[in-house]
N, C-alpha and C positions, 0 to 999 in steps of 0.2 A: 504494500500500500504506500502511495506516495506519502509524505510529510504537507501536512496543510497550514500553511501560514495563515493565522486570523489577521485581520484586517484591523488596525486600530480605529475608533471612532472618529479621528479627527484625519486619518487616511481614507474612510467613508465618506466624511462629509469633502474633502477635496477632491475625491475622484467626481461625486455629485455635483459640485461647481464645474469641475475640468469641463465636463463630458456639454455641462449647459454654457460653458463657455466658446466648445469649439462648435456645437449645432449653431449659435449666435451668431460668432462669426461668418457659415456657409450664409446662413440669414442675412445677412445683411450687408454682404458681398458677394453678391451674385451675379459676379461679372461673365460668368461660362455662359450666359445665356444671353449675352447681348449683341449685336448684330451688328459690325462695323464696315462697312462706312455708311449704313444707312439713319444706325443709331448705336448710341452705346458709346464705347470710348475705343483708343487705338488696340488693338491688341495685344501688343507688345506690351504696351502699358497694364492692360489689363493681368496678364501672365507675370511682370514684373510685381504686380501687387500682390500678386495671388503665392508665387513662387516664395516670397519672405513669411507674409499672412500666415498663410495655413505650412510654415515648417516644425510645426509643434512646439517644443519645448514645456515648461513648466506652466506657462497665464499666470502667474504669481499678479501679475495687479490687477488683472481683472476677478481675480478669484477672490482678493482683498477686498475689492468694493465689491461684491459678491456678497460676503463673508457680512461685512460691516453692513449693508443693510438688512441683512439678515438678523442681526441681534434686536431690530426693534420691529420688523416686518417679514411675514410669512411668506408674501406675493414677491419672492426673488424673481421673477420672469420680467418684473415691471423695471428692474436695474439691468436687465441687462443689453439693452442699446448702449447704456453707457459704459459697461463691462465690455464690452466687443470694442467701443470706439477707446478704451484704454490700451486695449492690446494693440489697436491701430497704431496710436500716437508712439508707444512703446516700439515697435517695429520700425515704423518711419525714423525712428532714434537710432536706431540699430542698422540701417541701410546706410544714413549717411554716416555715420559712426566707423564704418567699415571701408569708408572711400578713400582713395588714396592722399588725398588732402588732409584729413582727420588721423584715426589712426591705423590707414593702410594694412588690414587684413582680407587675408585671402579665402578664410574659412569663418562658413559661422553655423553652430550647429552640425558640424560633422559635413556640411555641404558649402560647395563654393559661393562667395558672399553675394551678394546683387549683383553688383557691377563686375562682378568676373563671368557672371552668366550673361546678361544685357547689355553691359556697357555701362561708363562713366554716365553719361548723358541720360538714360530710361533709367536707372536706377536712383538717379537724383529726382527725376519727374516722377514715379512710382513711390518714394518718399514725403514727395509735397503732396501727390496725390492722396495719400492715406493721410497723413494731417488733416487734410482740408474735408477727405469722407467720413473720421472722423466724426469733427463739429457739425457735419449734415445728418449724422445719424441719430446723434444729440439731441437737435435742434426737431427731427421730423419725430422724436419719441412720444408726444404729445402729451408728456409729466407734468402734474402741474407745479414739481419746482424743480424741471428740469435747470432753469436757469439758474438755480444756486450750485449746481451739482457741475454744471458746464462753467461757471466762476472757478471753482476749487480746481476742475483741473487744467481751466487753461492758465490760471497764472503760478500755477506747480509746475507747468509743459514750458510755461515762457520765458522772456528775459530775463527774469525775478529767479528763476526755476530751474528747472532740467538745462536751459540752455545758455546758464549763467554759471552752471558749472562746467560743461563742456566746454566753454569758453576758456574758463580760468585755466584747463587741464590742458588747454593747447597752448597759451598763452604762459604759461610755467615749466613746459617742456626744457631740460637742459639748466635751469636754474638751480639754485642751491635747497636741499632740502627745508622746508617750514612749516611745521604743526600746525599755525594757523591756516597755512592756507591751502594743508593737507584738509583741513577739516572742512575749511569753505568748500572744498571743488566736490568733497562725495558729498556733503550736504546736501549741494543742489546735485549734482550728477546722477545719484542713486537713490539720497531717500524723498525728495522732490517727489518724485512720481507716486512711490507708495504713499504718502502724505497727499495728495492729488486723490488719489483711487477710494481711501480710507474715510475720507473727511465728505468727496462726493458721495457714498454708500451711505453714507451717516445724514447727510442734507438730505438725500430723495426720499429718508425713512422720517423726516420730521425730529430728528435730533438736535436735542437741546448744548449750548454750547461747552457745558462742561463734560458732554462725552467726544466735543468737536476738536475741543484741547486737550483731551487724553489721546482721541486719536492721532494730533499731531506730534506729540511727545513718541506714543511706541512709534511711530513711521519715520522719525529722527533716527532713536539706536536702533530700531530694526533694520534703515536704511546701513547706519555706520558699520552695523556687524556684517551686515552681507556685504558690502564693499572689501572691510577689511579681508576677510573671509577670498574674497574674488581676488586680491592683491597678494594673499598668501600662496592661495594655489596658482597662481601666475609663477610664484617661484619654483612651489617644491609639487606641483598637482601632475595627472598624468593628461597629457594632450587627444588622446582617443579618449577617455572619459569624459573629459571637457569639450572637447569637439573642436576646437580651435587651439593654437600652437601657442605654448609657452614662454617664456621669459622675453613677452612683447615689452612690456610694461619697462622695462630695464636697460631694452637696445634703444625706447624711442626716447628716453630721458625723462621718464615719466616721476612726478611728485605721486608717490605712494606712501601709503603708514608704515609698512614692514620696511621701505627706503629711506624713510625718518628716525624711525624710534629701534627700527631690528626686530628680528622677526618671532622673538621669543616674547617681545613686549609687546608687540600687533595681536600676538594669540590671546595673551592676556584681557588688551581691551577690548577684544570682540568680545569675549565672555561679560566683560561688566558693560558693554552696551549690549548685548542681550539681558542680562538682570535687569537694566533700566527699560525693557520694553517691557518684560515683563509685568512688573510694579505698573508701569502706564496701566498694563491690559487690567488692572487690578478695578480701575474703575469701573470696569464695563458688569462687573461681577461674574457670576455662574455664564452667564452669555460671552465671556472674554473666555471662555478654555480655550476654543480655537486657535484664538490670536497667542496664548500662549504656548499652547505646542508648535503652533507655525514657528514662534522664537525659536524655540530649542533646538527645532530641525539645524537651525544653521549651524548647530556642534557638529553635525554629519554630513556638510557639505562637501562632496567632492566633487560639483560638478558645479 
């Protein structure tokens, strides 16, 4: 008889988000069925979208905002326009992330990046394109506070945000190591978004502000630990596991925590910004387990 692994509760309720966030997506990208040049959009375009879109991986922020308005709301189907248009925004980050201008990788996901498949040029325009379908998917959800929910993540996605730290990360290439502005660049780089995804799930369930700023506390260290966590395994992880080639971070001059403080001391403050998410999720009560095993995981991240 084979050996049966049971399924832990908080491994049920993920696979139940995964599973509603990847049907969301076919939903509400349904560009295989459009018709070009009569209607619809260019093809290429279309398949560039789709090629990134649907490569799997985790959904971690949409399964976040998932998750989060699920602790005050039953009807999770009604968040998820906006769960799908997170993974958009999140991908469109990750295409141009991968261009040669930025940080010039060739693999993402075990598979070759955008623009090694389409080109420089459709894989920048298949970037803008998910951005922009996105806020269209948002906008046609007919929530009636959608608009609070599309506040939170486009100024976690924007200048303020995700792309205020990208920014600083290219901009700090080849500089001298600095804590502070190791801390600025994953701030916005990484926990920006989960902070975006958390705080939306939490406005479209009618949450009141003091679980608005718990959630923006855990989506802080929970952003820092998985950063730090992403920075370690850049050193010591294995490349087929992780799906993309190792010790980028270090040939392109990159400001990282383990490049700062070393990398016995990086392991260290993942652990105590995972505590500090934890304590966040403490507000939420018995409805925070999730978010508390979601923490933990990142002790067993190897990918």
């Amino acid at each position: 008889m084979k050996n049966c692994i049971k399924m832990t509760e908080f491994e049920r309720q993920y696979n139940i988000y995964l599973h509603m966030v990847e049907a969301g997506l076919e939903k509400f990208l349904p560009l295989q069925r459009q018709v070009w040049p009569t209607s619809g959009i260019p093809a290429n375009l279309a398949a560039a979208m789709r090629y990134s879109l649907l490569s799997g991986g985790k959904r971690l922020r949409p399964v976040m905002l998932l998750a989060s308005y699920n602790m005050l709301s039953e009807k999770v189907e009604d968040a998820l326009p906006f769960a799908a248009a997170m993974e958009m925004i999140h991908t469109y980050s990750l295409i141009h992330d991968d261009l040669p201008a930025m940080d010039n990788d060739d693999m993402r996901r075990g598979k070759p990046s955008n623009h090694k498949m389409f080109g420089e040029a459709t894989a920048i325009l298949a970037g803008d394109a998910l951005l922009n379908h996105a806020y269209e998917t948002m906008a046609q959800s007919n929530h009636p506070l959608a608009i609070k929910a599309l506040t939170h993540i486009a100024y976690h996605a924007g200048a303020s945000g995700m792309i205020a730290g990208q920014a600083a990360d290219l901009a700090m290439e080849e500089e001298q190591p600095d804590m502070d502005m190791v801390y600025y660049i994953q701030r916005h780089k990484t926990s920006d978004l989960f902070m975006g995804a958390m705080k939306a799930g939490l406005a479209l369930a009618g949450a009141d502000s003091t679980w608005i700023n718990a959630a923006e506390s855990y989506a802080l260290h929970y952003g820092l630990a998985f950063q730090i966590t992403d920075d370690i395994l850049d050193i010591i992880g294995d490349e087929h596991v992780l799906g993309k080639s190792i010790g980028k971070d270090q040939s392109s001059g990159k400001m990282t925590w383990p490049g700062t403080v070393g990398l016995e001391k990086a392991k260290l403050d993942a652990q105590t910004h995972i505590e500090k998410a934890i304590q966040a999720a403490e507000t939420f009560g018995s409805s925070g387990a999730f978010f508390v095993s979601l923490a933990k995981q990142i002790q067993n991240r190897v990918k």
